[in-house]
N, CA, C and O atoms as CSV, one atom per row, in Angstrom:
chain,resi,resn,atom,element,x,y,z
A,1,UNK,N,N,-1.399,-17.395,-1.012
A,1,UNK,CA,C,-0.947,-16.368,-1.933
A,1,UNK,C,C,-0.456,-17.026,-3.226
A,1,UNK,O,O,0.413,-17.898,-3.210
A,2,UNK,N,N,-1.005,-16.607,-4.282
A,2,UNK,CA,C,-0.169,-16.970,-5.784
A,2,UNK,C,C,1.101,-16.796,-5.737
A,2,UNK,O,O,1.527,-15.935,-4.967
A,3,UNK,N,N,1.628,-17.236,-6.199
A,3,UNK,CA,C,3.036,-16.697,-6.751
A,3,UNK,C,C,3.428,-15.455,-7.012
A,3,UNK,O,O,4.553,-15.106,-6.655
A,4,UNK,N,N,2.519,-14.515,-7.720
A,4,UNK,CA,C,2.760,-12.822,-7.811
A,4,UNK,C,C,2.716,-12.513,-7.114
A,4,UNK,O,O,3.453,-11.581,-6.792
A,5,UNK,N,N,1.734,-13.081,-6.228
A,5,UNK,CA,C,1.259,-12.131,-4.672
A,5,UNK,C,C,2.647,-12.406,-3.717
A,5,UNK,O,O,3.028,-13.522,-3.364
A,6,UNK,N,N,3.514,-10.706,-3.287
A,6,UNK,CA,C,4.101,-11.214,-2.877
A,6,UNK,C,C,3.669,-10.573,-1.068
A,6,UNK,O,O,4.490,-10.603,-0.152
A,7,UNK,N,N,2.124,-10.005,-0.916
A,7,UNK,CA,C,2.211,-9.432,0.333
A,7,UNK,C,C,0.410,-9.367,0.113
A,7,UNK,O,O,-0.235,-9.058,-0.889
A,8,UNK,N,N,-0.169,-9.903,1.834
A,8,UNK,CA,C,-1.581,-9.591,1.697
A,8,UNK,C,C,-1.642,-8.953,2.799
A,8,UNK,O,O,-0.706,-8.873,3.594
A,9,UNK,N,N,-2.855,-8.396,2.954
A,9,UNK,CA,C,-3.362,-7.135,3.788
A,9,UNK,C,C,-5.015,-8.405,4.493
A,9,UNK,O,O,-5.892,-8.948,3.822
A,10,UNK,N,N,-4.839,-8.422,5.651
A,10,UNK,CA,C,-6.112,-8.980,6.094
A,10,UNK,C,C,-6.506,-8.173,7.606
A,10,UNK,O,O,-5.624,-7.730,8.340
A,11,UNK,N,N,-7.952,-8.074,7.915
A,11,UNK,CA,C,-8.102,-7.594,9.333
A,11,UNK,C,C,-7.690,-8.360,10.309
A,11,UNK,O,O,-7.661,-9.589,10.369
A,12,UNK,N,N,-7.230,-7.205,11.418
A,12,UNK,CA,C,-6.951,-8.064,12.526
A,12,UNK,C,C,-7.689,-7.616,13.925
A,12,UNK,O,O,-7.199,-7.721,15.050
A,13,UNK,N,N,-9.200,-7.003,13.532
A,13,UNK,CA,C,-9.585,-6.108,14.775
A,13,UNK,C,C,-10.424,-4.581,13.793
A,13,UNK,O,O,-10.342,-4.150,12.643
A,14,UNK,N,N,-11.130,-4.222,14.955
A,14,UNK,CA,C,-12.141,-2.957,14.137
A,14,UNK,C,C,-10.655,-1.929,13.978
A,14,UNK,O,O,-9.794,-1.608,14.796
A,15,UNK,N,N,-10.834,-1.650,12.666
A,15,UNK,CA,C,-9.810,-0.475,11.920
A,15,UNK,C,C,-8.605,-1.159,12.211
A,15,UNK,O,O,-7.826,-0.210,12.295
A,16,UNK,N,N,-8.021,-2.051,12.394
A,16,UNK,CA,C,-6.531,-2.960,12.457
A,16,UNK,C,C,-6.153,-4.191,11.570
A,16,UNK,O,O,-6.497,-5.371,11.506
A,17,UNK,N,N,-5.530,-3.598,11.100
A,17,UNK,CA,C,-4.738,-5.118,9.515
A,17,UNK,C,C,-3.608,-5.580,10.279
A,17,UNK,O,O,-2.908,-5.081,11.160
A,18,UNK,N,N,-3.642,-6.749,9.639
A,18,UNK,CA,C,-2.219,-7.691,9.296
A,18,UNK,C,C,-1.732,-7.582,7.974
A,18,UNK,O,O,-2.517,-7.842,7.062
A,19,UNK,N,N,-0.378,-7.185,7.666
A,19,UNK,CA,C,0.217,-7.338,6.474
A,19,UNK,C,C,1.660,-8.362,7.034
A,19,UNK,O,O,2.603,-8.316,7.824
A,20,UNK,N,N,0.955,-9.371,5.867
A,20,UNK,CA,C,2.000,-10.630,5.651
A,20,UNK,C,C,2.522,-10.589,4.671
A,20,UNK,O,O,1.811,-10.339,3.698
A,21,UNK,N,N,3.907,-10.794,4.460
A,21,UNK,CA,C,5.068,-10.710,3.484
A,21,UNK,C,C,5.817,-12.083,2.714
A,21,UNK,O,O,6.915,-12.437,3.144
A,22,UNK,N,N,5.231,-12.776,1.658
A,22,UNK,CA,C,5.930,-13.954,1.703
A,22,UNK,C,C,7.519,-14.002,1.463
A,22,UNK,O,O,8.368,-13.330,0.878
A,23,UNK,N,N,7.433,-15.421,2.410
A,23,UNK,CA,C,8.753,-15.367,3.017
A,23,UNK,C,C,9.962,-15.408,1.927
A,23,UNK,O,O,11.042,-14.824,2.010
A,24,UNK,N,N,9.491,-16.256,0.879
A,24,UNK,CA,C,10.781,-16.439,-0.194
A,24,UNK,C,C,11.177,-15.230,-1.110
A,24,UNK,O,O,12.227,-15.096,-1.739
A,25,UNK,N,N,9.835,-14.168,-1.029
A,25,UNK,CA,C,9.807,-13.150,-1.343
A,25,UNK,C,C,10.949,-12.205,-0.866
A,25,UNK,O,O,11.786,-11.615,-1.549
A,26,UNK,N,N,10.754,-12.214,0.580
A,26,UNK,CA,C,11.755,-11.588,1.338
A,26,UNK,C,C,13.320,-11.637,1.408
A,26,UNK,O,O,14.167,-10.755,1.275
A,27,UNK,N,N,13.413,-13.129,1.691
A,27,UNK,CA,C,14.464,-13.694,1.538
A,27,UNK,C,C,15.462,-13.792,0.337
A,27,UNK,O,O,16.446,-14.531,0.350
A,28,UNK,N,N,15.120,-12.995,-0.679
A,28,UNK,CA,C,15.282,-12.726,-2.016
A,28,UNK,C,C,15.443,-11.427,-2.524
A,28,UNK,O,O,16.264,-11.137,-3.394
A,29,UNK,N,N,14.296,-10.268,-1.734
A,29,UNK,CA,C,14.464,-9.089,-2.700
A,29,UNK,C,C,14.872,-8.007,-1.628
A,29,UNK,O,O,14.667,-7.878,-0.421
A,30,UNK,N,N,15.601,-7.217,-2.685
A,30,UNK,CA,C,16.308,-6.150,-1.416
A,30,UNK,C,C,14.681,-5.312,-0.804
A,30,UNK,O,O,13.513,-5.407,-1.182
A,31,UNK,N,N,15.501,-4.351,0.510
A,31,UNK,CA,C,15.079,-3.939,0.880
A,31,UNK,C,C,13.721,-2.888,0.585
A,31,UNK,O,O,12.610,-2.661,1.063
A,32,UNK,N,N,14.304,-2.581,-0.149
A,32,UNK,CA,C,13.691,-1.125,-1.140
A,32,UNK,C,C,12.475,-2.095,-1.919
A,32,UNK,O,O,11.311,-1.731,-1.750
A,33,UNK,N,N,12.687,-3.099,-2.613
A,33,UNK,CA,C,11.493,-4.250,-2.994
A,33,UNK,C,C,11.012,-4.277,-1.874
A,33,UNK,O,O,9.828,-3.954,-1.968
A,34,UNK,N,N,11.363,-4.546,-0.576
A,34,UNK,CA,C,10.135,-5.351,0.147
A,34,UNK,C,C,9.443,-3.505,0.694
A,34,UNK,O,O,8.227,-3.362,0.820
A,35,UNK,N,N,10.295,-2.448,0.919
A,35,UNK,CA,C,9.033,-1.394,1.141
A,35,UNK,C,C,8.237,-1.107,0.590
A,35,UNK,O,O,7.175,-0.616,0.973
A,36,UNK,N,N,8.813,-1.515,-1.102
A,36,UNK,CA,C,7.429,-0.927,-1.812
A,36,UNK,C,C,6.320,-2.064,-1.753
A,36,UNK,O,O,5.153,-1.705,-1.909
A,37,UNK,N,N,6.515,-3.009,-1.604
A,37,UNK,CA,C,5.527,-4.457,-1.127
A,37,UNK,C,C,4.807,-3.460,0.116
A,37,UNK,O,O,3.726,-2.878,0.026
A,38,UNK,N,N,5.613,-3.458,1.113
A,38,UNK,CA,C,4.692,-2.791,2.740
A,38,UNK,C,C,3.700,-2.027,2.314
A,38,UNK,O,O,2.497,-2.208,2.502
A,39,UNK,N,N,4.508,-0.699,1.418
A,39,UNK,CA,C,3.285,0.440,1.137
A,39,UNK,C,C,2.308,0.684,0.193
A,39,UNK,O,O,1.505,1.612,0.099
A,40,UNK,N,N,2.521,-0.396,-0.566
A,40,UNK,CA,C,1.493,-1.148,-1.232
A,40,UNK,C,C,0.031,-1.864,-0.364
A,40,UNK,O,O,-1.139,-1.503,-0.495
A,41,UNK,N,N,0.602,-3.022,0.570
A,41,UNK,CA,C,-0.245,-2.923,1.387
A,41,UNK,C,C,-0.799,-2.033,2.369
A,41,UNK,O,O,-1.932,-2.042,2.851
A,42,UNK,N,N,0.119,-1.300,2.583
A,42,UNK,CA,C,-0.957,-0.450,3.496
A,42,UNK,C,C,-1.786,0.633,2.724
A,42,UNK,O,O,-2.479,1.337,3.458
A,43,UNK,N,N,-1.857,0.948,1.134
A,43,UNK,CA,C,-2.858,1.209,0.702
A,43,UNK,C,C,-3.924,0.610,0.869
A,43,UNK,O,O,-4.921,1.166,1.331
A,44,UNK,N,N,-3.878,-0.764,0.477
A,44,UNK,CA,C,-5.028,-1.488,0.510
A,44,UNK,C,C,-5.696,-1.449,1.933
A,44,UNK,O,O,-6.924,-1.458,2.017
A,45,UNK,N,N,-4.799,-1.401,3.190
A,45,UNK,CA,C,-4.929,-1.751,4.307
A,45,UNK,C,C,-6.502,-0.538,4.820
A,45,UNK,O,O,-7.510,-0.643,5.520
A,46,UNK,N,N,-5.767,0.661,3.836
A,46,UNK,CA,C,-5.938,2.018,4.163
A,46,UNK,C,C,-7.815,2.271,3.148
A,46,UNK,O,O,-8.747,3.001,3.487
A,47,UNK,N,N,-7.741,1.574,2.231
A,47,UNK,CA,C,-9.076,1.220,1.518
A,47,UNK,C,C,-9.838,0.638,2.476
A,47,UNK,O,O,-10.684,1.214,3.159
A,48,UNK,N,N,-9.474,-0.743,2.533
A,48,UNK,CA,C,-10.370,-1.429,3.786
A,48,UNK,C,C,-10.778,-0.930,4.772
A,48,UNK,O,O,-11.632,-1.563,5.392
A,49,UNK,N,N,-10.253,0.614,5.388
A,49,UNK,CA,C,-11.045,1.025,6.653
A,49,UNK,C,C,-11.797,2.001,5.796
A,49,UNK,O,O,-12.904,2.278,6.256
A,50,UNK,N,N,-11.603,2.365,5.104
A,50,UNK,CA,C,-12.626,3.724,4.256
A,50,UNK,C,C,-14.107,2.431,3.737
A,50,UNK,O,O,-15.259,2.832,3.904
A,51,UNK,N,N,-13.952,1.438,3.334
A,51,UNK,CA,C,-14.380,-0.008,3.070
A,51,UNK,C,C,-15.543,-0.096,4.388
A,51,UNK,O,O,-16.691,0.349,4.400
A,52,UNK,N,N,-14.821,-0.813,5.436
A,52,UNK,CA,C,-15.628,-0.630,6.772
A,52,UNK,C,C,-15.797,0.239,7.505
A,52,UNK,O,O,-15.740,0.014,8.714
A,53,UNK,N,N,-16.026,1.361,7.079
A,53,UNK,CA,C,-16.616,2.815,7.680
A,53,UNK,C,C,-17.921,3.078,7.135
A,53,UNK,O,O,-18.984,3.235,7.735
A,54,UNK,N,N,-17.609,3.106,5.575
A,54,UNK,CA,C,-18.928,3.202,4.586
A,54,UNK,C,C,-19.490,2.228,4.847
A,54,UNK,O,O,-20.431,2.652,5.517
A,55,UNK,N,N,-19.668,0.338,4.750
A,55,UNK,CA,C,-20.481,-0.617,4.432
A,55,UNK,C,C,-20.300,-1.081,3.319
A,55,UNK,O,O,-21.074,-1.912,2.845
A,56,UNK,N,N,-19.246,-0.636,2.685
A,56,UNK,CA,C,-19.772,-1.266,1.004
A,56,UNK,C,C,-19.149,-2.521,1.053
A,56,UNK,O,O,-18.417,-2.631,2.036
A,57,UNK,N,N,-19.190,-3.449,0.363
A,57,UNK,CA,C,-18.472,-4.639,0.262
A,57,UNK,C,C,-17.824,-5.001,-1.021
A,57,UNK,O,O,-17.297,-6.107,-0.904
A,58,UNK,N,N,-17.670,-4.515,-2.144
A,58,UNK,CA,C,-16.864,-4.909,-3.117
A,58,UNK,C,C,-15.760,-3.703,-3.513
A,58,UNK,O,O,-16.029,-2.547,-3.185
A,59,UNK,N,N,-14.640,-3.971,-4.151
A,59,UNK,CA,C,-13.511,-2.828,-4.256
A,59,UNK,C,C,-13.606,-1.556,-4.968
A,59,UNK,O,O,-13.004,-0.482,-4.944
A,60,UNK,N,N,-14.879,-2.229,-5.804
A,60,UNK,CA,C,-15.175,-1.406,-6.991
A,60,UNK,C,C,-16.025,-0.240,-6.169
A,60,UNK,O,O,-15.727,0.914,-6.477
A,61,UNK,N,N,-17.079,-0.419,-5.129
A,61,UNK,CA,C,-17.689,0.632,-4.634
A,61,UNK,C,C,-16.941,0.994,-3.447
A,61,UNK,O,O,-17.531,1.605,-2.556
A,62,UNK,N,N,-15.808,0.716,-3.332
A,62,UNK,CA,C,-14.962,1.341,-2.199
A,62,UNK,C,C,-13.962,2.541,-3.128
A,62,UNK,O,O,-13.663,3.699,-2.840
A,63,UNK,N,N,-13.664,1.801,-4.183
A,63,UNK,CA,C,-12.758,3.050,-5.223
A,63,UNK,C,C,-13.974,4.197,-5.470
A,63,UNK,O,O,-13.902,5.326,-4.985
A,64,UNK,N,N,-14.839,3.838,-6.107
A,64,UNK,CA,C,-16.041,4.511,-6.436
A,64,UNK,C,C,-16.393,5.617,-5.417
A,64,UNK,O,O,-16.456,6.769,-5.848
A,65,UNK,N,N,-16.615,5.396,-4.179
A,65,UNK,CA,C,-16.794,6.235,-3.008
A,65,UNK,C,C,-15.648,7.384,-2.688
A,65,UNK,O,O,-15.797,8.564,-2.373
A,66,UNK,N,N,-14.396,6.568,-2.894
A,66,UNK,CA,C,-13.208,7.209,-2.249
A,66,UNK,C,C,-13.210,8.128,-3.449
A,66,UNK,O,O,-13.922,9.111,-3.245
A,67,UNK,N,N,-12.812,8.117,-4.267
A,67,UNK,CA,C,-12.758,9.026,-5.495
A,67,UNK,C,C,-13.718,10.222,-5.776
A,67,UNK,O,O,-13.464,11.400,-6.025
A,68,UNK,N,N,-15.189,9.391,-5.632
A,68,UNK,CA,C,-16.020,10.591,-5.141
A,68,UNK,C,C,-16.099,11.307,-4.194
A,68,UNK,O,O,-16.649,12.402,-4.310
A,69,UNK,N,N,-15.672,10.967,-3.227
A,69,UNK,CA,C,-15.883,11.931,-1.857
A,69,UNK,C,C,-14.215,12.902,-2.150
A,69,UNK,O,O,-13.926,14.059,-1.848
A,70,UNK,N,N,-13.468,11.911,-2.789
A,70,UNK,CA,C,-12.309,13.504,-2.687
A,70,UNK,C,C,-12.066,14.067,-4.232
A,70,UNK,O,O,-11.203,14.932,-4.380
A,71,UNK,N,N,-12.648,13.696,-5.133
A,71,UNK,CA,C,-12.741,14.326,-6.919
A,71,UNK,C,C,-14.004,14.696,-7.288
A,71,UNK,O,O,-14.139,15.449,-8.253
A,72,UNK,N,N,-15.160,14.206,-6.549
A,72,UNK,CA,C,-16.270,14.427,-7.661
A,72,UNK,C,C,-16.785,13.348,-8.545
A,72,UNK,O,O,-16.823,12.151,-8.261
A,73,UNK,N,N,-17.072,13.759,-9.355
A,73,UNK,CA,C,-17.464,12.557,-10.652
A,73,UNK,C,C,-16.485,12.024,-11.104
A,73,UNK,O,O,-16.594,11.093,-11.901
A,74,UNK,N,N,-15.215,12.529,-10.668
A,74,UNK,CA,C,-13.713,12.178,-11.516
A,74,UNK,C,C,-13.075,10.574,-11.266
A,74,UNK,O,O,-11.980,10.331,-10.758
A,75,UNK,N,N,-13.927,9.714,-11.693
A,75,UNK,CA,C,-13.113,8.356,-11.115
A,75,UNK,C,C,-12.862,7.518,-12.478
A,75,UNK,O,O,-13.456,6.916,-13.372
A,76,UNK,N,N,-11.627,7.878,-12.041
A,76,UNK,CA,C,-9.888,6.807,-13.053
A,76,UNK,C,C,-8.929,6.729,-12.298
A,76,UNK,O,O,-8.801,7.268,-11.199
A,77,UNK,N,N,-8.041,5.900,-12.976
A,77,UNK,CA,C,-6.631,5.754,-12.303
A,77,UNK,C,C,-5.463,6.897,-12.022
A,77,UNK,O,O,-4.475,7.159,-11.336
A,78,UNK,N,N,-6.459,7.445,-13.233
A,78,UNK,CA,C,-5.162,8.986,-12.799
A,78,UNK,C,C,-5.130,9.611,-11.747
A,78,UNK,O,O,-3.956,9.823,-11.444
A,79,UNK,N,N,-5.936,10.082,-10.916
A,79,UNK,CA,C,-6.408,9.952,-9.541
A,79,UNK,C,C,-5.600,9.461,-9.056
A,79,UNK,O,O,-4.631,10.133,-8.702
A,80,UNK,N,N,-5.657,7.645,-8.754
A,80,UNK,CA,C,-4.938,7.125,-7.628
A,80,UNK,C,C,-3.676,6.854,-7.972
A,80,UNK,O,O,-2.913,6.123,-7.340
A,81,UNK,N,N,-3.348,7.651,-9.343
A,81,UNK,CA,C,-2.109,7.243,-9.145
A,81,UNK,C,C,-1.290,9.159,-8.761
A,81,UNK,O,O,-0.132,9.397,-8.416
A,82,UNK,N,N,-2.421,10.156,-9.001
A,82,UNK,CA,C,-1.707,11.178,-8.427
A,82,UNK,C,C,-1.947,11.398,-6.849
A,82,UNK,O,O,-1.364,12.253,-6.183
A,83,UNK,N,N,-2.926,10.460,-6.348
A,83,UNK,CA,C,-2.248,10.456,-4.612
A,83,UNK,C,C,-1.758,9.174,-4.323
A,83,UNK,O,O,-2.228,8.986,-3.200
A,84,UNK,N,N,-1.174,8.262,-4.588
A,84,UNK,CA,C,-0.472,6.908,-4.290
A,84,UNK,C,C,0.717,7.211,-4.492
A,84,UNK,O,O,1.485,7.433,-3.556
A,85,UNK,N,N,1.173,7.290,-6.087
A,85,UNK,CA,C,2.752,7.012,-6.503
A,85,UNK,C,C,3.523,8.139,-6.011
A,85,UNK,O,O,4.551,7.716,-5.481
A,86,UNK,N,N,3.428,9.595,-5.968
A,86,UNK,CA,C,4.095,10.190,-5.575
A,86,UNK,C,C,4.289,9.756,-4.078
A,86,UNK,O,O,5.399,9.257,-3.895
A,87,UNK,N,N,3.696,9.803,-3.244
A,87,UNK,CA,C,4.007,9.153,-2.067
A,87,UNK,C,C,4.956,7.850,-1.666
A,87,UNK,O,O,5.908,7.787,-0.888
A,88,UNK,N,N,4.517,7.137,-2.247
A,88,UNK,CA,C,5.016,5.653,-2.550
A,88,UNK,C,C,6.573,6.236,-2.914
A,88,UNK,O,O,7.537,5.859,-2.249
A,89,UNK,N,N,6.664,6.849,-3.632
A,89,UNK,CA,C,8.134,7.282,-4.613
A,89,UNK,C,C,8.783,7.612,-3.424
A,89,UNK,O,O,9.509,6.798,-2.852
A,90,UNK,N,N,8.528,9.048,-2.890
A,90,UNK,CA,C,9.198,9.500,-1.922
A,90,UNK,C,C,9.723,8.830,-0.843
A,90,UNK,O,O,10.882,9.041,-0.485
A,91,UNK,N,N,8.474,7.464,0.133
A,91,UNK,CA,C,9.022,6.850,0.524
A,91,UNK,C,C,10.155,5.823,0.616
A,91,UNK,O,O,10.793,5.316,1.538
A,92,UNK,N,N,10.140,5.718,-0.820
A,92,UNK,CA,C,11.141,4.636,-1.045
A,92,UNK,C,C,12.406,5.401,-1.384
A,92,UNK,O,O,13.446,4.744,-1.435
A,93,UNK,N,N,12.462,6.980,-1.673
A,93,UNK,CA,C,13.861,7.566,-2.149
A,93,UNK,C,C,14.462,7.402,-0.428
A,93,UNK,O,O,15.408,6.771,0.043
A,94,UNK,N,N,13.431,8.276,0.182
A,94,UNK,CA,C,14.181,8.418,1.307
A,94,UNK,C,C,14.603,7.126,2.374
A,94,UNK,O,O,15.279,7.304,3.387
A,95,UNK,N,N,14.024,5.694,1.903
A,95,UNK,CA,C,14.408,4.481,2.119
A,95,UNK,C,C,16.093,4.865,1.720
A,95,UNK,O,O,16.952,5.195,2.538
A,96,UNK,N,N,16.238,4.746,0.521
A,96,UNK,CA,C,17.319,4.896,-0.234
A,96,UNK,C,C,18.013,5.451,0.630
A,96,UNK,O,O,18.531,4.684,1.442
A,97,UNK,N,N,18.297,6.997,0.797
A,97,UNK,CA,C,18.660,7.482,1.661
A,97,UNK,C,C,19.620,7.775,2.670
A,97,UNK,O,O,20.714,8.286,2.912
A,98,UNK,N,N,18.136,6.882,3.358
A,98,UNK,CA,C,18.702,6.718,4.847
A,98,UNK,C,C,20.066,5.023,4.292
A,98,UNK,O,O,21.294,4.983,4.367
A,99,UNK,N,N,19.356,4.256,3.944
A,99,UNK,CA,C,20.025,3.528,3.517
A,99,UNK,C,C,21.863,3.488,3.151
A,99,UNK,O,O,22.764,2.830,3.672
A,100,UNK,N,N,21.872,4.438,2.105
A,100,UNK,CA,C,23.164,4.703,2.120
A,100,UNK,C,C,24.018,5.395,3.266
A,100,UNK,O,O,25.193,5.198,3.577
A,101,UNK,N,N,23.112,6.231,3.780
A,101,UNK,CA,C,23.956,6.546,4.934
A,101,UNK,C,C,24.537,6.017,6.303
A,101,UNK,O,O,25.443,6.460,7.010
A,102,UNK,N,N,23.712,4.922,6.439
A,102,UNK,CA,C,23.953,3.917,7.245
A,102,UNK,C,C,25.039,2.996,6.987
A,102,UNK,O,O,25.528,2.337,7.905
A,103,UNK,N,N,25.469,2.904,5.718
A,103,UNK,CA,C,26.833,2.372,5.071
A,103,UNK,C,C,28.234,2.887,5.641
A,103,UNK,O,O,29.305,2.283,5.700
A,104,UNK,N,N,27.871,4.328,6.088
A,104,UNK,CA,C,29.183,4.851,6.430
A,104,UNK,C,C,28.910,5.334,7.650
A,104,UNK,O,O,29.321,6.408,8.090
A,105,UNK,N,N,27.995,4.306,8.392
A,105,UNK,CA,C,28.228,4.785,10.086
A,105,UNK,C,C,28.782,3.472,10.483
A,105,UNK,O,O,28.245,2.392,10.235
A,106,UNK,N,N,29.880,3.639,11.107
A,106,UNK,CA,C,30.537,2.393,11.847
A,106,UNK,C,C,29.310,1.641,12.296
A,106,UNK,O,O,29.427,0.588,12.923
């Protein structure tokens, strides 16, 4: 992993990933950083089986496909970012959350 990279997504089995988290990464950023790292990968995780379902082999005809089969001709980022980030968001408020509330349970 580069240095930016702070999380990869690899197979581990038909339709099954490994997501690895580097460690200094971890050991460093709060919590709420490392979920949005997780659900980050498991987008990708979540491409790769739409990926090996179809056959295609590069990212570009895996976005290409996915976009078409649920927009049409409509392929941009605006798209994945109106079914990713809202999701992504929510998960991490209610990270938050739960988070604080766990502060004030003995």
């Amino acid at each position: 992993m580069s240095s930016s990279v702070k999380g990869i997504t690899y197979p581990s089995g038909s339709n099954s990933f490994n997501i690895d988290i580097l460690q200094l990464f971890v050991d460093e950023a709060l919590d709420v950083e490392i979920a949005l790292v997780m659900l980050h990968e498991m987008v990708h995780a979540t491409l790769k089986v739409h990926q090996g379902h179809e056959g295609f082999t590069s990212f570009i005809d895996i976005y290409k496909d996915f976009t078409r089969e649920e927009y049409g001709s409509e392929l941009h980022h605006g798209i994945m970012a109106e079914n990713y980030i809202q999701p992504i968001a929510n998960a991490l408020a209610q990270l938050i959350i739960i988070e604080s509330i766990w502060k004030f349970i003995p």
